[in-house]
ROSEDO-332636 format. One line per field, with one value per residue (C-alpha): residue in one letter; residue number from 1; x, y, z; chain. Coordinates in pm, 1 decimal. Each point is the difference from the previous one (the first is absolute). Layout:
N
resn: [A/...]
resi: [NUM/...]
u: [X/...]
v: [Y/...]
w: [Z/...]
chain: [A/...]
***
This chain:
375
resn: [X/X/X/X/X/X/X/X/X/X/X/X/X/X/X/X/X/X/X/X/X/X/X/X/X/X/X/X/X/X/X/X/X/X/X/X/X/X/X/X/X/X/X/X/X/X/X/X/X/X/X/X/X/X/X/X/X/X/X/X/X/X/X/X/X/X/X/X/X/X/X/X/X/X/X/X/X/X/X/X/X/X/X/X/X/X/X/X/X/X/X/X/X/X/X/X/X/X/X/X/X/X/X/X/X/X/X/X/X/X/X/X/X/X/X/X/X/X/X/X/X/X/X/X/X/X/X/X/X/X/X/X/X/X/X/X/X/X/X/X/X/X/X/X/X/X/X/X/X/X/X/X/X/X/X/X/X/X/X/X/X/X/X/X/X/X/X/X/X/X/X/X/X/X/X/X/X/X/X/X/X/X/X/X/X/X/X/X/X/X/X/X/X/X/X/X/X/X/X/X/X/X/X/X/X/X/X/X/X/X/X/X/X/X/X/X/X/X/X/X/X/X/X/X/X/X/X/X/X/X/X/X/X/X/X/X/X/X/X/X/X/X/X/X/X/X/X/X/X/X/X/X/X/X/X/X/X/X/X/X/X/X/X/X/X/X/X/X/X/X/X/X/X/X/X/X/X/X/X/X/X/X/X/X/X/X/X/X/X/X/X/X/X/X/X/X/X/X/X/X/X/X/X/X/X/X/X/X/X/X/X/X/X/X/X/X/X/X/X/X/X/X/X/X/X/X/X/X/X/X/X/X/X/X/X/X/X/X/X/X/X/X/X/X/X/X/X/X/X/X/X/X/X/X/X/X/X/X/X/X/X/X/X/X/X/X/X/X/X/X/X/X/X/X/X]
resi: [1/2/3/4/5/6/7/8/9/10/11/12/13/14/15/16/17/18/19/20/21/22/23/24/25/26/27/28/29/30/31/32/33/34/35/36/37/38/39/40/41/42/43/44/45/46/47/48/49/50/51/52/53/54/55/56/57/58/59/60/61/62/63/64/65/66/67/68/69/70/71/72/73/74/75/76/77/78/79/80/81/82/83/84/85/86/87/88/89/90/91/92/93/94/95/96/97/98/99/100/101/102/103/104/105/106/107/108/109/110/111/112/113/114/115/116/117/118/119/120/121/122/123/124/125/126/127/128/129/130/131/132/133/134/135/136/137/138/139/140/141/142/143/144/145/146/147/148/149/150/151/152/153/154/155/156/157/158/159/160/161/162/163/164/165/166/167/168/169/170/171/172/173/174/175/176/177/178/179/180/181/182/183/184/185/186/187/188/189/190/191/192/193/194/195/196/197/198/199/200/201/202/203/204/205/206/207/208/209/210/211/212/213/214/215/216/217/218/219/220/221/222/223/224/225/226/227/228/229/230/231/232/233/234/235/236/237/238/239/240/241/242/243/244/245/246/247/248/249/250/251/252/253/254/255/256/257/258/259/260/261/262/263/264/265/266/267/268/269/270/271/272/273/274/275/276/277/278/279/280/281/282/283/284/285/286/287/288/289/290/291/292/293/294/295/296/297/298/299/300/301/302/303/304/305/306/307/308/309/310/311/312/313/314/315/316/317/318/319/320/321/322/323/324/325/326/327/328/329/330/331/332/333/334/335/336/337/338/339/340/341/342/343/344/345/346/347/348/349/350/351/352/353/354/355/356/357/358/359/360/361/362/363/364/365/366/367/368/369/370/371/372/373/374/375]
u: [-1115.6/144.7/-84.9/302.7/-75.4/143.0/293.4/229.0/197.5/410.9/107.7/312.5/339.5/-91.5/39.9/-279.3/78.7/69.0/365.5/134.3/75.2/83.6/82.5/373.6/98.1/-306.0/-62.8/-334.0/-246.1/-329.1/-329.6/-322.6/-238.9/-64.2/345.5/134.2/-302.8/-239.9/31.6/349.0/151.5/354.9/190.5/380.5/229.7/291.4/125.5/-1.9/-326.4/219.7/270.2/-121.1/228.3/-166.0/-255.6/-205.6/-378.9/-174.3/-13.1/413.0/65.7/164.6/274.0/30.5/306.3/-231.5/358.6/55.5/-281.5/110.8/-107.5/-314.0/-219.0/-64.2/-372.8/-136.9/-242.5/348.5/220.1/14.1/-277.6/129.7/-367.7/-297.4/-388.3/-318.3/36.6/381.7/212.9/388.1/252.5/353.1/70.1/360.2/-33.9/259.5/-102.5/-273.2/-346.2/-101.8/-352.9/-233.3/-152.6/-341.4/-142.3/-348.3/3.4/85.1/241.0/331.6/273.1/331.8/325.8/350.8/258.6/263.7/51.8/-214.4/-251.6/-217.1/-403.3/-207.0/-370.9/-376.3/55.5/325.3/399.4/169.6/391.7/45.1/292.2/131.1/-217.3/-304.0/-392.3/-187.8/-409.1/-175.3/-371.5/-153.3/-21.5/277.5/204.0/360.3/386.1/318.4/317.2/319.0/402.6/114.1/-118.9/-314.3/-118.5/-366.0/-207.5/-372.2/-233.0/-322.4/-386.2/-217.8/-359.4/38.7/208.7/252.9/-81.7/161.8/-37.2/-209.5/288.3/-264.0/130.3/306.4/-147.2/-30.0/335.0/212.7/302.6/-107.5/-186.5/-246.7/141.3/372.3/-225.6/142.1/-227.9/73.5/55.9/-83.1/310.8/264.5/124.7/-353.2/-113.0/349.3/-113.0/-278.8/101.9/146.5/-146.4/41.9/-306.3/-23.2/-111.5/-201.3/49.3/-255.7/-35.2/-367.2/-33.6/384.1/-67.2/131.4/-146.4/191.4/-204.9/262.8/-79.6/130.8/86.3/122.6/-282.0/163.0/-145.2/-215.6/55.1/-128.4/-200.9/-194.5/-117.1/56.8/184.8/354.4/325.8/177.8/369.1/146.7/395.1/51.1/254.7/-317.4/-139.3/31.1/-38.0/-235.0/286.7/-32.4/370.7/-204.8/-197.8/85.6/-268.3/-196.2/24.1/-325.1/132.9/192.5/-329.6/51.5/-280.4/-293.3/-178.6/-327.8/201.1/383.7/204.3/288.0/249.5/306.9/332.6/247.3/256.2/-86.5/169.8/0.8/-210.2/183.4/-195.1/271.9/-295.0/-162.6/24.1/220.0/-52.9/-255.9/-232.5/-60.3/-373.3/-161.8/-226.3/-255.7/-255.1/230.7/258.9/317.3/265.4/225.4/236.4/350.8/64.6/300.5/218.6/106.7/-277.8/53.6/-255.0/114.9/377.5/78.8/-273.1/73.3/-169.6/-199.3/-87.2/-298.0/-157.7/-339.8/-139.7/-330.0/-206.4/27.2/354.2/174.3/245.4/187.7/408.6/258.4/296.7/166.0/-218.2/-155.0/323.9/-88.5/-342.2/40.3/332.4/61.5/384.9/-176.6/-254.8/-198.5/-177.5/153.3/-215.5/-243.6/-264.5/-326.7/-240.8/-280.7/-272.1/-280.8/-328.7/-23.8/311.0/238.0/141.8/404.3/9.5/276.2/160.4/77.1/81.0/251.4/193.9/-66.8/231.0/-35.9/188.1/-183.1/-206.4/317.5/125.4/-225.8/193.5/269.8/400.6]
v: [1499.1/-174.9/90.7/-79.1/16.3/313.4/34.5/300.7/-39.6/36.2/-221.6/0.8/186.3/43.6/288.7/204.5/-74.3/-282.2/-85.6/333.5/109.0/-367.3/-44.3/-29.5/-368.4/-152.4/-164.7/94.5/-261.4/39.5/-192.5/115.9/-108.9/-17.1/21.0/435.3/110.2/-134.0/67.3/-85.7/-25.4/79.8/-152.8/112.2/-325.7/-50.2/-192.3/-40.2/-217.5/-211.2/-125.2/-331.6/-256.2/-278.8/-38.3/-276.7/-55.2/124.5/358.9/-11.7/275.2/-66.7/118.5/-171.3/72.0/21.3/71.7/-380.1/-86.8/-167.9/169.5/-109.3/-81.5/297.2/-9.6/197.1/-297.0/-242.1/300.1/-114.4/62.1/100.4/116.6/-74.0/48.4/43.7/357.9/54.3/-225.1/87.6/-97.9/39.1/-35.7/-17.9/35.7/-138.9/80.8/192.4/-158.7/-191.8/-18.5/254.9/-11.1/80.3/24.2/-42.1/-35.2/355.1/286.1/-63.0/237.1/-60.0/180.0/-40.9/-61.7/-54.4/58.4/186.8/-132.6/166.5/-127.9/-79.6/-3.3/50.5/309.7/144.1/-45.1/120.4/5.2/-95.3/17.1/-111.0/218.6/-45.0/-85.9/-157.3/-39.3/-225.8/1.6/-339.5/-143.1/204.3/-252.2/128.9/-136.2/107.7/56.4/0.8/79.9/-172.6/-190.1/198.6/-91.5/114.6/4.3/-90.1/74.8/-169.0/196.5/-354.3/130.3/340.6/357.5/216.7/349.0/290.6/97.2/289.0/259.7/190.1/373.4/-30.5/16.0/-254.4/112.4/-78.9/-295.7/1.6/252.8/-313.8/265.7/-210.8/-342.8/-127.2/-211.8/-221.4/186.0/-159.1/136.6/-90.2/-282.1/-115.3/-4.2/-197.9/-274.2/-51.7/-68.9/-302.6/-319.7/-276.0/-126.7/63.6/-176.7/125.4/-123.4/87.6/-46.3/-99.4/-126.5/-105.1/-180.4/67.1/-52.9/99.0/158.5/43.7/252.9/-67.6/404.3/226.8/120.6/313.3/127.3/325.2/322.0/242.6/-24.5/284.1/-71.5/8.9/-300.9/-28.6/-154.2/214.6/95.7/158.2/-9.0/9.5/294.9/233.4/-76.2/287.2/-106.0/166.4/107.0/159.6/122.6/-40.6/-358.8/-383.6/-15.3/-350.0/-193.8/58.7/353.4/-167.5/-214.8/32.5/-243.7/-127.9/-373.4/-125.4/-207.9/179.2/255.8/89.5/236.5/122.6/125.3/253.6/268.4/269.1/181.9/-78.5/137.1/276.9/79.6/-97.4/-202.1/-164.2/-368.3/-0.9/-415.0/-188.6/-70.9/-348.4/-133.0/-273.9/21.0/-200.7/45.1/-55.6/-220.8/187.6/-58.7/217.0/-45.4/174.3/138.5/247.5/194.4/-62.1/-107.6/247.5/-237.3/-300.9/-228.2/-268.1/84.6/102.8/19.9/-235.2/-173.1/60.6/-49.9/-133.5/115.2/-161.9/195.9/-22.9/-0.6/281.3/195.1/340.4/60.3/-221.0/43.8/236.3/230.7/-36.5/176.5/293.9/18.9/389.8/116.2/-102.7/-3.8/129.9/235.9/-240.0/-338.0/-201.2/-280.9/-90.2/-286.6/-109.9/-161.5/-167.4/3.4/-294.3/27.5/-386.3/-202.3/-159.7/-259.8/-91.6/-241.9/-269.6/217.5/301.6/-220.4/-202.4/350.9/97.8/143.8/-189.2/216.9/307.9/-44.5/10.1/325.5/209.3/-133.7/212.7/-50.1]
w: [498.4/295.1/361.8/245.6/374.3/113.2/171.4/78.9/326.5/98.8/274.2/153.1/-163.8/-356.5/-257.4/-147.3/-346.3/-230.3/-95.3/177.4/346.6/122.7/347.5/88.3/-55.1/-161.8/-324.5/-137.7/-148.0/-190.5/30.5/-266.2/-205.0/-398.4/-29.2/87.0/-65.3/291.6/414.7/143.2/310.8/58.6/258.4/157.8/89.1/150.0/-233.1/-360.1/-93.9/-237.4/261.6/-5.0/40.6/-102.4/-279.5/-117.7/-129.1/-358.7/76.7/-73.5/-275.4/-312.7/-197.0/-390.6/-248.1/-302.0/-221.4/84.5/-204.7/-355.2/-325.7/-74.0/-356.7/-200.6/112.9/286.7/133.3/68.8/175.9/370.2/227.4/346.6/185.9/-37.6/137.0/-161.0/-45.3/-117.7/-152.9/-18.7/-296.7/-22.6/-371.6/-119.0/-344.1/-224.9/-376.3/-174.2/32.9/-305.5/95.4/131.7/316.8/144.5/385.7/-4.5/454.3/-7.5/-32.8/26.1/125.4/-97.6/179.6/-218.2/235.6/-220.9/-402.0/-258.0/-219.7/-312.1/65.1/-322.6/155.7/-142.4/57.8/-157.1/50.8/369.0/107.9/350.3/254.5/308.7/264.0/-216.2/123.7/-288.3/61.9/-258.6/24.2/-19.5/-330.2/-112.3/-288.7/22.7/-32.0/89.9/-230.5/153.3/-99.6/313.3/333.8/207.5/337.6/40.4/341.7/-127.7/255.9/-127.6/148.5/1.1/-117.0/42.1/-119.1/57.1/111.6/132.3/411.8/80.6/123.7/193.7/171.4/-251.5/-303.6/-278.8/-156.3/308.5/-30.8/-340.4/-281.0/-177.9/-286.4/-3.9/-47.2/-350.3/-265.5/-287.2/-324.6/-378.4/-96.0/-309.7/230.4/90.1/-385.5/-104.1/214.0/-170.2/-356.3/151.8/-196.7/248.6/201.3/400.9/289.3/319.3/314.5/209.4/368.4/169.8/357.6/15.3/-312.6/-371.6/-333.3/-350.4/-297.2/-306.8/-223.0/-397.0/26.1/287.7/201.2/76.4/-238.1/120.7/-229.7/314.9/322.4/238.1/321.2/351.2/48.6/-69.7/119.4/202.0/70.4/300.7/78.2/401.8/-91.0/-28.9/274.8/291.9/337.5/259.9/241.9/383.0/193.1/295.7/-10.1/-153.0/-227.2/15.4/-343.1/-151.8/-68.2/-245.5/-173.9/-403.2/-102.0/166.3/-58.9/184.8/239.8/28.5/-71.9/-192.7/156.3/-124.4/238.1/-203.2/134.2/223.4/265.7/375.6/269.1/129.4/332.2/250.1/201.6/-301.8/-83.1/-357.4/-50.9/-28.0/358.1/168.3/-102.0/-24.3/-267.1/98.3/-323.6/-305.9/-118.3/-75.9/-332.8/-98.1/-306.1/-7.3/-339.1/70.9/218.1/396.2/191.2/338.9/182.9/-83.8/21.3/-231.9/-264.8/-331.7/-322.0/-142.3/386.1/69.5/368.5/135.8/371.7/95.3/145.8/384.4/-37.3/168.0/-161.6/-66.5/-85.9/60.1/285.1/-242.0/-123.0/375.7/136.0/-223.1/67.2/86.4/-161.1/-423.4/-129.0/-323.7/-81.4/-178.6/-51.3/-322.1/-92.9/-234.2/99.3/-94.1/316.1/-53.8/278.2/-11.9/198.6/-32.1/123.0/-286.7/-38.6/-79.3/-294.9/-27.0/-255.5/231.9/289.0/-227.7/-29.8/420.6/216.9/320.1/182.1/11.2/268.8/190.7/-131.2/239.8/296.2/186.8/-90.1]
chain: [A/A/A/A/A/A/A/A/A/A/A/A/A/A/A/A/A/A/A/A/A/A/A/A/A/A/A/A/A/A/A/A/A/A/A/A/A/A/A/A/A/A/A/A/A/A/A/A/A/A/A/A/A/A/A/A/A/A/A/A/A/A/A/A/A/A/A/A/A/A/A/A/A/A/A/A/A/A/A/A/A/A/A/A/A/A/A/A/A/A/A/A/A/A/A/A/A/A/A/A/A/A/A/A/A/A/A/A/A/A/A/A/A/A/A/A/A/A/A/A/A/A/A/A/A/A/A/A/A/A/A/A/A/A/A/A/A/A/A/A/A/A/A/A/A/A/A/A/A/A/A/A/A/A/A/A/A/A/A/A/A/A/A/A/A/A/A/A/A/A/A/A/A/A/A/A/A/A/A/A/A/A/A/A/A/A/A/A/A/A/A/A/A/A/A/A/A/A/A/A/A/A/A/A/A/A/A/A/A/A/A/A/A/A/A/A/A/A/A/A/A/A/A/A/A/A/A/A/A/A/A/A/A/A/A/A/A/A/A/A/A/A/A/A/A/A/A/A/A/A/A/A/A/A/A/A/A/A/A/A/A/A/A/A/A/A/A/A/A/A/A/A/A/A/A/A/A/A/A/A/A/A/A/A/A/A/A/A/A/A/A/A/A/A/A/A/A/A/A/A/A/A/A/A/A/A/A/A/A/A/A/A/A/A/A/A/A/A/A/A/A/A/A/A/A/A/A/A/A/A/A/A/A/A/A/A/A/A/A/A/A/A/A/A/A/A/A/A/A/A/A/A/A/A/A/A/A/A/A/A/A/A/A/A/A/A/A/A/A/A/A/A/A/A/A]
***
């Protein structure tokens, strides 16, 4: 457990609450720890904390048009690595064909978001369809391939050395956003048992400490008649997930955490309606979150916090960076057009900072750094 020196004062004009009750004219802006869940300050400004004017230094955020990326090899270890640290390695894998060789992560589980396309898996552990909207978690050491009728992109979000789990959802219950109950597994189905008669040999290509080594098989190694156990591949389409929702507070992003690694977070953003407390914040707050690297990938919909992003961009804030809506979306800060949010995105949140790889900054918008500024 970690001790904080205690602190609990109010100095000067400020409200009593977080993200409510602002005082006339002032732009809120968060300071904690350990991302929203440690002590935080919260500070009223004059101005908007993002009306810089000028820019310049390493702590600039990123924004990178990851649909620019060319169609890669049918191989998950050549699809375009965009960030990177030792904990959490991201892919952005345009995939252009079925994969003639299976594929095997043995520096630990993978998840894997479809962004575009659908796709049927063929795995140890059975046959699974999967969609545009779908989360895909293979364990490490799980030998799989992908079978396609057209073009997929695929978000792989790699866990270096450790698992996936699911976040402890504490006073509301372990069935809240999501019943584990709608968590789909592989099947060895008709379709899963076809595949098998096939008399060609296959190859394995599997990934160890960034390197690769090929075992060929003179059969197909997917070749399991039935399985029990604990561990599985699992499938979860954002469309099931239900948001934790208050009319009368902004909730922080970790109420939206869907799966948890040692060293970051996986969080997803889908529809929900608008605060409706007249006084309530209903976008995102100014923070500077000075613990954990922020990514966020843009899958679908109209992004109420953000101009010029649309799917398939994702963007990258350091942490230290400050940051909450921009100009727009600031203007409606207390009164919607619409009754509700329309967006689906996936963020990312590293304990450790990562780094950009030549890759994602080949496909940058420079620009964005720019788009916080006033018309």
């Amino acid at each position: 457990m970690k001790h904080y020196i205690p602190v609990s004062r109010v100095e000067g004009v400020a409200s009593r609450q977080a993200h409510c009750d602002l005082p006339a004219g002032t732009y809120e802006r968060e300071m904690s720890k350990e991302g929203f869940f440690g002590p935080a300050a919260f500070f009223h400004h004059r101005h908007p904390p993002t009306g810089w004017t000028e820019f310049e230094g390493p702590l600039r955020p990123r924004a990178l048009d990851l649909a620019q990326l060319s169609p890669g090899a049918a191989s998950p270890w050549s699809a375009a690595e965009v960030l990177a640290n030792a904990a959490c390695r991201v892919r952005f894998w345009r995939l252009p064909q079925s994969m003639d060789k299976l594929a095997r992560n043995a520096d630990g589980d993978d998840l894997l978001f479809v962004h575009n396309g659908e796709a049927d898996l063929y795995c140890d552990f059975g046959h699974l369809a999967l969609r545009a909207g779908d989360y895909l978690m293979l364990p490490r050491g799980t030998m799989w391939r992908l079978e396609i009728a057209a073009p997929i992109d695929v978000l792989l979000i790699e866990s270096t050395n450790a698992s996936y789990m699911l976040p402890d959802r504490g006073l509301v219950g372990p069935h809240a956003i999501f019943d584990p109950a709608i968590l789909d597994t592989p099947r060895i189905d008709d379709a899963f048992k076809a595949q098998q008669s096939a008399t060609q040999g296959w190859q394995v290509e599997v990934k160890r400490r960034g390197a690769i080594s090929r075992i060929t098989y003179p059969f197909n190694p997917l070749d399991a008649i039935g399985w029990h156990g604990e561990l599985a591949p699992v499938r979860l389409n954002v469309r099931d997930i239900r948001p934790l929702m208050s009319d009368r507070y902004h909730l922080p992003p970790s109420a939206h955490t869907t799966f948890l690694s040692s060293r970051f977070v996986v969080c997803t953003f889908v529809p929900r309606p608008f605060e409706t407390d007249p006084k309530a914040l209903k976008v995102p707050f100014f923070h500077n979150n000075d613990d954990y690297d922020e990514v966020i990938f843009y899958h679908a919909g109209d992004f109420f916090s953000r101009d010029n992003i649309h799917p398939g961009m994702l963007t990258y804030h350091p942490a230290g960076f400050t940051h909450g809506p921009h100009p727009k979306a600031l203007a409606r800060m207390f009164e919607q057009t619409r009754p509700a949010t329309d967006e689906y995105a996936v963020m990312i949140d590293t304990r450790d900072p990562i780094d950009v790889s030549a890759a994602g900054l080949a496909v940058e918008w420079a620009g964005y750094v720019d788009s916080w500024k006033g018309k």
